[in-house]
C-alpha positions in Angstrom: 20.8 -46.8 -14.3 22.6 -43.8 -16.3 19.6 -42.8 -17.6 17.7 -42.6 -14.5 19.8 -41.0 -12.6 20.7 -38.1 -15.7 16.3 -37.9 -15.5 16.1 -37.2 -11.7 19.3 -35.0 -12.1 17.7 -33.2 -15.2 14.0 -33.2 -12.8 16.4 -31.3 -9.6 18.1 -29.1 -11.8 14.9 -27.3 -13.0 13.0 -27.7 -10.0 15.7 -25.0 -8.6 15.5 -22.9 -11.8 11.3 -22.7 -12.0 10.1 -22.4 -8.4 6.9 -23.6 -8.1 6.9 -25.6 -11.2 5.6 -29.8 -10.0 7.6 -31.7 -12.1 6.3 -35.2 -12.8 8.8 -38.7 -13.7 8.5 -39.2 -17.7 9.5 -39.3 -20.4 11.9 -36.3 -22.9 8.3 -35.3 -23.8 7.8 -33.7 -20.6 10.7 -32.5 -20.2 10.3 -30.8 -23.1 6.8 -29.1 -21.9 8.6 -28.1 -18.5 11.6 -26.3 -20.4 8.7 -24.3 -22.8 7.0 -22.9 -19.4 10.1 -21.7 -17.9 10.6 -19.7 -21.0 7.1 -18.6 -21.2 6.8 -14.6 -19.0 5.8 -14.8 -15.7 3.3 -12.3 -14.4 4.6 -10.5 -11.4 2.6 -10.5 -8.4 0.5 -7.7 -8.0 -1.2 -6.0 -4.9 -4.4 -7.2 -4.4 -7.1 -4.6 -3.0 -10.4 -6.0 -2.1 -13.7 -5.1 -0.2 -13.9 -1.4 -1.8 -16.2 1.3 -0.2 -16.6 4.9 -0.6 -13.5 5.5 1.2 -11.4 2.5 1.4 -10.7 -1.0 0.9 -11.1 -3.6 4.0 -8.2 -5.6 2.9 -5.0 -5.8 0.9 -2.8 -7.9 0.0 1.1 -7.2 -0.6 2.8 -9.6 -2.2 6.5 -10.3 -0.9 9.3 -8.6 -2.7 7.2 -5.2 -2.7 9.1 -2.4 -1.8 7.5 -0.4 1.0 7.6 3.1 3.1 6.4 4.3 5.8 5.9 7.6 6.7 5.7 8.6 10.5 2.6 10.7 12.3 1.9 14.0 10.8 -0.1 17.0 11.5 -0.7 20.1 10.1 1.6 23.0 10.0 -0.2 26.3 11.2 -1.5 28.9 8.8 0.2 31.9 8.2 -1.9 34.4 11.0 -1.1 31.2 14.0 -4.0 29.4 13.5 -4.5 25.8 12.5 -7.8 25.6 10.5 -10.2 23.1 10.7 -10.2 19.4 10.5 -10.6 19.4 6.3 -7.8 21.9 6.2 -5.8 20.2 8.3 -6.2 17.3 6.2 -5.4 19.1 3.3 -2.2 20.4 4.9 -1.3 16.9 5.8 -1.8 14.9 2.5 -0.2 18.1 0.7 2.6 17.0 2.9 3.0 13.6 2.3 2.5 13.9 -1.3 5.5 16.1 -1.6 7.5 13.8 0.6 6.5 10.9 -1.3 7.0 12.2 -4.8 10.5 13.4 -3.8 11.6 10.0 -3.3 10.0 8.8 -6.3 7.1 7.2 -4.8 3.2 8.7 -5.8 -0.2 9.0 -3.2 -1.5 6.2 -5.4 1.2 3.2 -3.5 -0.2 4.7 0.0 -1.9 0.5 1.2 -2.6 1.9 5.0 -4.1 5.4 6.5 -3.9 5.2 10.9 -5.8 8.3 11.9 -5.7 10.1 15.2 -8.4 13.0 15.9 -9.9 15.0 18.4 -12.9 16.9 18.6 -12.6 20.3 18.2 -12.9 23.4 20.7 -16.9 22.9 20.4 -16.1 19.4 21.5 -17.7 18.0 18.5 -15.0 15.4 16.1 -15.7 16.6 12.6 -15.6 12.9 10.6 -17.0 14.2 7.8 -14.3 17.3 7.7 -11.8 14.5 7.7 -13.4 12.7 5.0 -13.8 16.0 2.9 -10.0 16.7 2.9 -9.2 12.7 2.5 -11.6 12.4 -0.3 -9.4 15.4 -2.3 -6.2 12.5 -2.4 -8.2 8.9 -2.7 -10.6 7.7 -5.3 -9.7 10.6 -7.3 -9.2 11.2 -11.3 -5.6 11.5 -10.5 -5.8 9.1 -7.6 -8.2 6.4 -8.1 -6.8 3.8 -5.6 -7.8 3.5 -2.1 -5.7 2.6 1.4 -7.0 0.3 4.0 -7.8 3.0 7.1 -8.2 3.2 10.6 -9.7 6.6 12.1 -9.3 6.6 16.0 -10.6 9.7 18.4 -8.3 10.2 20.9 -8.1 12.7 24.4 -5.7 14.4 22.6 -3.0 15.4 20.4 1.1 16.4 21.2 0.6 19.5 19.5 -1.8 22.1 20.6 -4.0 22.8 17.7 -4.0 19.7 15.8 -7.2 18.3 15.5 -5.6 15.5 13.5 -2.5 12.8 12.8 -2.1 11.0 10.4 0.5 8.3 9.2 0.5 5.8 6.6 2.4 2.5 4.8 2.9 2.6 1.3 3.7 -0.4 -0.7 4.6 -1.0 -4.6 6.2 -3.8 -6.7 9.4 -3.2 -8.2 
């Protein structure tokens, strides 16, 4: 009866210590194989980005334990002479922006997982898309930032700020 019950108690005892690990009722033998995989690394989970296109992906996964930010709606700030330039500046401006916010807390463009965009059309009542995608395509699928976001682009009526023709906020996420 001893032995049974120092088996089940040996069986509980590493169930806690190797989450996820089945154990099965045996014999020292597998015991034995159990104790070797506990030692043996463990990958950590890793971010999964799927469904890639020129732009983005349509879906990723973030494992839990990740560390994330998130970085409220911003727009551009406004050139120099007053104005705002258009949408591809504006995008410029506003990636510029989070990058250096970003980087000054340690995190890089490359853990950005989510892109929510908010445009307008502009004063010849035309949205320029492809402005936005110019500027966006400067920070994503890059040399120096090959990964891509998830992204949402919404037109809207309008803006909070006179001369924005865009917001933009995003989520990033990284493992520790």
């Amino acid at each position: 009866m001893q032995a049974i019950h120092n088996r089940f108690f040996k069986r509980a005892v590493l169930s806690l210590l190797i989450p996820g690990v089945l154990l099965t009722a045996g014999c020292a033998e597998e015991t034995q194989t159990v104790v070797a995989a506990a030692e043996a690394p463990v990958a950590a989970p890793e971010i999964i980005r799927t469904g890639e296109s020129t732009n983005l992906y349509t879906s990723i996964y973030i494992p839990s334990g990740a560390e994330t930010l998130y970085l409220s709606g911003a727009g551009a700030s406004p050139n120099a002479d007053g104005t705002w330039g258009d949408m591809q500046a504006q995008t410029i401006d506003i990636f510029n922006g989070f990058k250096t916010k970003m980087e000054a807390v340690g995190w890089s463009m490359s853990d950005i997982v989510q892109v929510r965009v908010f445009a307008v059309a502009g004063p010849d009542g035309v949205l320029d898309f492809a402005g936005f995608n110019a500027g966006y395509q400067q920070f994503f699928g890059v040399e120096s930032n090959p990964t891509k976001p998830v992204r949402t682009f919404v037109q809207i009526a309008g803006l909070v700020r006179e001369g924005w023709l865009v917001e933009v906020e995003v989520r990033a996420a990284r493992m520790p």
